[in-house]
C-alpha positions as CSV (number, residue, x, y, z in Angstrom):
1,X,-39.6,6.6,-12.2
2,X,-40.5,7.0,-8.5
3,X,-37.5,8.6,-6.3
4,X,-39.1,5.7,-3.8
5,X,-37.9,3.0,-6.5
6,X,-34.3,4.7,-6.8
7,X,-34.2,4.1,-3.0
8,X,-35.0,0.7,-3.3
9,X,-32.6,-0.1,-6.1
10,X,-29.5,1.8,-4.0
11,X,-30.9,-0.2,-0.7
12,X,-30.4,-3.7,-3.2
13,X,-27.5,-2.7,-4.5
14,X,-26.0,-2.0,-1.7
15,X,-27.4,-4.8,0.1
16,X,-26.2,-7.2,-2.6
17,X,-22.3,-5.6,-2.2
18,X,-23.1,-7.4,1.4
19,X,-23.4,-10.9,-0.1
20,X,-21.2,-10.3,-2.6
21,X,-18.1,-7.8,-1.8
22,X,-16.3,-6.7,-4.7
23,X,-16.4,-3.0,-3.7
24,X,-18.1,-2.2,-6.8
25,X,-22.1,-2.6,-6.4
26,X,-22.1,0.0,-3.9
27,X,-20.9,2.8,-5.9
28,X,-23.7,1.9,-8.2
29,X,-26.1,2.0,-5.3
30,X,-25.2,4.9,-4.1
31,X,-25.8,6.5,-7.6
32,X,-29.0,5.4,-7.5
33,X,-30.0,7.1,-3.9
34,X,-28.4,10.3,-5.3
35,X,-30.6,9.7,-8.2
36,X,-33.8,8.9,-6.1
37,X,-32.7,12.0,-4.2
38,X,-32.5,14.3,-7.1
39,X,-35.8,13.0,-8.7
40,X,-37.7,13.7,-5.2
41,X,-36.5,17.2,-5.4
42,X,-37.2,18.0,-9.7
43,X,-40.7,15.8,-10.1
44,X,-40.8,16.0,-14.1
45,X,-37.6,14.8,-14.9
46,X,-38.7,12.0,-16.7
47,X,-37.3,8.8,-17.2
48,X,-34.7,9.3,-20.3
49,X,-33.1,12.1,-17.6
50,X,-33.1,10.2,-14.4
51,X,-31.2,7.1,-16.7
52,X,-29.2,9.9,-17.9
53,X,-28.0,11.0,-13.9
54,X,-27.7,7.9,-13.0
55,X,-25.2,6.8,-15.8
56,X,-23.2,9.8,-15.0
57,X,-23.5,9.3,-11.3
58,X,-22.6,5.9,-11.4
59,X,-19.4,6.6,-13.8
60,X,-18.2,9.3,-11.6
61,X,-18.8,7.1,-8.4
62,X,-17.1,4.6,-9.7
63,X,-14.3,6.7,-11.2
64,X,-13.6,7.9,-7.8
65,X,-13.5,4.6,-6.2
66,X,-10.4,3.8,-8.8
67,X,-8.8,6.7,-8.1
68,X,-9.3,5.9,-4.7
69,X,-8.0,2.4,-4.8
70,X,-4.8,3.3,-6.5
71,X,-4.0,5.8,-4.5
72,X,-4.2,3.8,-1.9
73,X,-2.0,0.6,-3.2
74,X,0.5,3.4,-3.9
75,X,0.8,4.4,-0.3
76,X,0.5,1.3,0.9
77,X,3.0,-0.7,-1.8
78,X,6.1,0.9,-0.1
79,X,5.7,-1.2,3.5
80,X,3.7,-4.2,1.6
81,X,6.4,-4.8,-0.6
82,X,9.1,-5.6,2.1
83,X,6.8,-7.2,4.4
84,X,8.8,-10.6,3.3
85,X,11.7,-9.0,2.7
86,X,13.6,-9.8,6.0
87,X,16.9,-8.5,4.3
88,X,15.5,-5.7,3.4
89,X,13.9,-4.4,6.5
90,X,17.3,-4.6,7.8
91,X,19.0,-1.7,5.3
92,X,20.4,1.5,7.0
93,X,20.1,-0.5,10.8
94,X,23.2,-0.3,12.7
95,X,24.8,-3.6,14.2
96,X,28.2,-4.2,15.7
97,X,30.6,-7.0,14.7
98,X,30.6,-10.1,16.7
99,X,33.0,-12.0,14.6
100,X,36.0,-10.6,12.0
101,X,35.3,-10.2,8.8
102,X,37.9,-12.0,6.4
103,X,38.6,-11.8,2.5
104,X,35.1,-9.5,3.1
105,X,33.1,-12.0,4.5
106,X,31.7,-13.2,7.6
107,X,28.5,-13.8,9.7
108,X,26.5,-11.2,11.9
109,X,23.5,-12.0,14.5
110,X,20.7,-9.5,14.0
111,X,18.5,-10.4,16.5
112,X,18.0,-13.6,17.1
113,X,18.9,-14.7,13.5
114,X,22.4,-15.2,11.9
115,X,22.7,-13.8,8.1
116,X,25.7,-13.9,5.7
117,X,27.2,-10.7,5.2
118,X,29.9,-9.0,3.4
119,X,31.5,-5.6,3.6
120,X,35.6,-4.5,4.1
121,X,37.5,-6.6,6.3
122,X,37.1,-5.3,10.0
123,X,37.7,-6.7,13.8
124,X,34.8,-7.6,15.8
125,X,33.2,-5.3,17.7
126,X,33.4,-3.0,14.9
127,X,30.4,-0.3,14.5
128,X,28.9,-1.1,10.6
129,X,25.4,-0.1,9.2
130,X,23.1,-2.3,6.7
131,X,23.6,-0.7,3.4
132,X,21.9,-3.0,0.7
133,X,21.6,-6.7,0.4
134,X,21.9,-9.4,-2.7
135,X,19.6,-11.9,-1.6
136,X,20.0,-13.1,1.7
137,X,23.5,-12.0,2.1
138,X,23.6,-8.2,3.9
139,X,25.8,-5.9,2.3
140,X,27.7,-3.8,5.5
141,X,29.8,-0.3,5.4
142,X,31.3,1.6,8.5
143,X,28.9,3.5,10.1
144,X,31.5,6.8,9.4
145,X,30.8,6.4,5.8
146,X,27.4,6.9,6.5
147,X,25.7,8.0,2.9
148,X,22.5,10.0,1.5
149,X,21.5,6.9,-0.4
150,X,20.7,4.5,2.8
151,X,17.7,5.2,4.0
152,X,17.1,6.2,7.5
153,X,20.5,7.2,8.3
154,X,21.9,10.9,7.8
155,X,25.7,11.9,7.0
């Protein structure tokens, strides 16, 4: 086949992942340009061969992309996750007390919003640090006690 007809299927298959995105048509256009490319520089390849390339163009192109995709959910999965998590974007923040806690529970602005929390009984004022939450309740320990295991905050 003419290296001019590979071109022309990449251009459509790449054009076509235009009208209709799915990030997938353009890995097999692209295999085709590397096969139209390939077939410009070896004239006699013949057609069996060229198919050839391009199947194993395509299934590495594509291969990639996977690779490429997961990898990148996996990066991004750790701030996607909590992104409707308000609780959770709250753990290892530091807040102070505005009312008592009692029988280890009480209520604590953050913000502009007022959550449930519980922790040991303390006076207001007192210095504490997000350290986990069940649900929408935060879970609070004094910021001495300050732990490995809540993230962002060092011993």
């Amino acid at each position: 086949m003419s290296p001019l007809l590979w071109g022309a299927l990449g251009a459509v298959l790449i054009a076509a992942e235009l009208v209709l995105p799915g990030i997938f048509l353009i890995w097999f256009g692209g295999a085709a340009l590397l096969t139209g490319l390939v077939t410009a520089l070896w004239h006699d390849w013949g057609l069996v061969n060229e198919a050839g390339f391009f199947t194993i163009a395509a299934g590495v192109a594509v291969g990639i992309a996977i690779v490429r995709v997961r990898r990148g959910n996996a990066v991004s999965d750790d701030g996607a996750a909590r992104i409707n998590d308000r609780a959770g974007q709250l753990v290892g923040r530091s807040v102070s007390l505005t009312e008592p806690f009692v029988n280890g529970h009480g209520r604590l602005f953050v913000g502009d919003t007022l959550w449930a929390v519980e922790g040991p009984d303390r006076p207001a004022g007192t210095a504490m640090v997000v350290s986990g939450h069940s649900g929408m309740v935060l879970r609070l320990r004094d910021a001495v006690e300050l732990r490995e295991d809540i993230p962002g905050t060092t011993a």
